[in-house]
N, C-alpha and C positions, 0 to 999 in steps of 0.2 A: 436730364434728371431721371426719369422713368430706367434710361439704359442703365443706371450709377446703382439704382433700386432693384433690379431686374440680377443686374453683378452679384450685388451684397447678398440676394436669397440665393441663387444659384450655389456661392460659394458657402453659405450655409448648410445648405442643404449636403452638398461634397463632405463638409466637416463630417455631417452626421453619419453620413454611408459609410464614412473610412472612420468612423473611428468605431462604427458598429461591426465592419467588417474586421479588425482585426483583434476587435474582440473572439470572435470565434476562431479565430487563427491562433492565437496566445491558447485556448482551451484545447484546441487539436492538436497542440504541441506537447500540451502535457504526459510523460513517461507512463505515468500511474494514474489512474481517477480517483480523487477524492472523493469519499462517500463510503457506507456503509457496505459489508460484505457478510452476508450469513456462510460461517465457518462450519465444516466440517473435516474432524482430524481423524486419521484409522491407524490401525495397528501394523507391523507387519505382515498378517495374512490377511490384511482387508477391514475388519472387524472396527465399524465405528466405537472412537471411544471417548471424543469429546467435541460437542456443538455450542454454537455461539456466533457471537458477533463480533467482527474485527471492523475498527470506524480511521478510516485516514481522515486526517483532519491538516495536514497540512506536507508542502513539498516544496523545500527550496534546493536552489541547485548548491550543488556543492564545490567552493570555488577551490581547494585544498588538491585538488588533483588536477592530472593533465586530460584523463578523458572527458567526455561529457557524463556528467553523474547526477543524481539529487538526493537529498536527503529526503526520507519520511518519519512522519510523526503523527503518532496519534493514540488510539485505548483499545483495548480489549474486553472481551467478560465471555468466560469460556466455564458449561459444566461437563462435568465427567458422568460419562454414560458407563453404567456398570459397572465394573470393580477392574478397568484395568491396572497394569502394575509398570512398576519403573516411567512415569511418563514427564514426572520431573514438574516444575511448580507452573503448568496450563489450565490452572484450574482455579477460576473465579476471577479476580480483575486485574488488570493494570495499565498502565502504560506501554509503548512500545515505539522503536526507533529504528530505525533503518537505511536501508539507500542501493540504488537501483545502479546498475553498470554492465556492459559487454552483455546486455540483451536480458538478465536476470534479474533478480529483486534478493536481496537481502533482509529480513526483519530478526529483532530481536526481542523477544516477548518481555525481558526479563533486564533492559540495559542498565538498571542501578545496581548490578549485579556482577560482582567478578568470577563466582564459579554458580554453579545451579542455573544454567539458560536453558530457556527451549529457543530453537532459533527455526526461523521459515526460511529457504531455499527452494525460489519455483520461478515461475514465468506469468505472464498475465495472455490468455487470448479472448481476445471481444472484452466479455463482461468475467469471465474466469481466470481467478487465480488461483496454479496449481502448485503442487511439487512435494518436497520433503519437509518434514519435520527432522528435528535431531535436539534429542534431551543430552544436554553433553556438562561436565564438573573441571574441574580442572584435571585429574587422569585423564580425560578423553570420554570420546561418544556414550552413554550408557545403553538408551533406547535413540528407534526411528523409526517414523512412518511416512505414511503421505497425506496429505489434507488438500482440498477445495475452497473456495470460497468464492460466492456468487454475489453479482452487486446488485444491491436492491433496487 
């Protein structure tokens, strides 16, 4: 009896390590970190020209293709630091939608949107996500810079 009792905690106790372990393994898997990211966007000679906060709020994988991909989804609320020009609609809030592939991240500031985007094109390392901007219409590109964004 004792042996029967001594099995059942044991194997309990197993339950609880594996399923606590691969909860942390499911989170180190994730492409992207969910969570809040203080943005900063520049111009093309450098010159900050709009700060804020970009919040992922969610990431599922995206089963429509053949590589490994995921989609993201979440908000924005970006202001505009001095009077720059041409930067296209990054400026105060919205939603946003993306998806990450071949080592890069894709976001779209503006997805209920057929022409007027701003779009993010960068890379994540550590807690940094970097790379391009591109304010682009249906002609094509207007303006482009680069931005940052740090996870809080």
């Amino acid at each position: 009896m004792k042996s029967t009792s001594l099995y059942l905690i044991m194997l309990t106790l197993s339950g609880y390590v594996l399923a606590c372990s691969m909860t942390k393994i499911i989170d180190q898997a994730k492409p992207f970190p969910i969570g809040d990211y203080q943005y900063t966007g520049y111009d093309k000679d450098g010159a900050r020209i709009v700060e804020g906060q970009l919040s992922i709020t969610s990431i599922e994988p995206n089963r429509n293709k053949h590589e490994e991909s995921y989609e993201i989804k979440g908000h924005w609320q970006l202001s505009k630091i001095g009077n720059p020009d041409k930067i296209g609609p990054q400026v105060g809030r919205g939603d946003l939608f993306g998806s990450t592939g071949k080592g890069g991240i894709y976001i779209d500031l503006n997805p209920n949107m057929n022409d007027d985007n701003v779009i993010l094109l960068g890379r994540i390392e550590g807690r940094r996500f970097h790379g391009t901007w591109m304010y682009s219409v249906l002609t094509g590109a207007i303006n482009q810079g680069t931005f940052e964004a740090t996870r809080k």
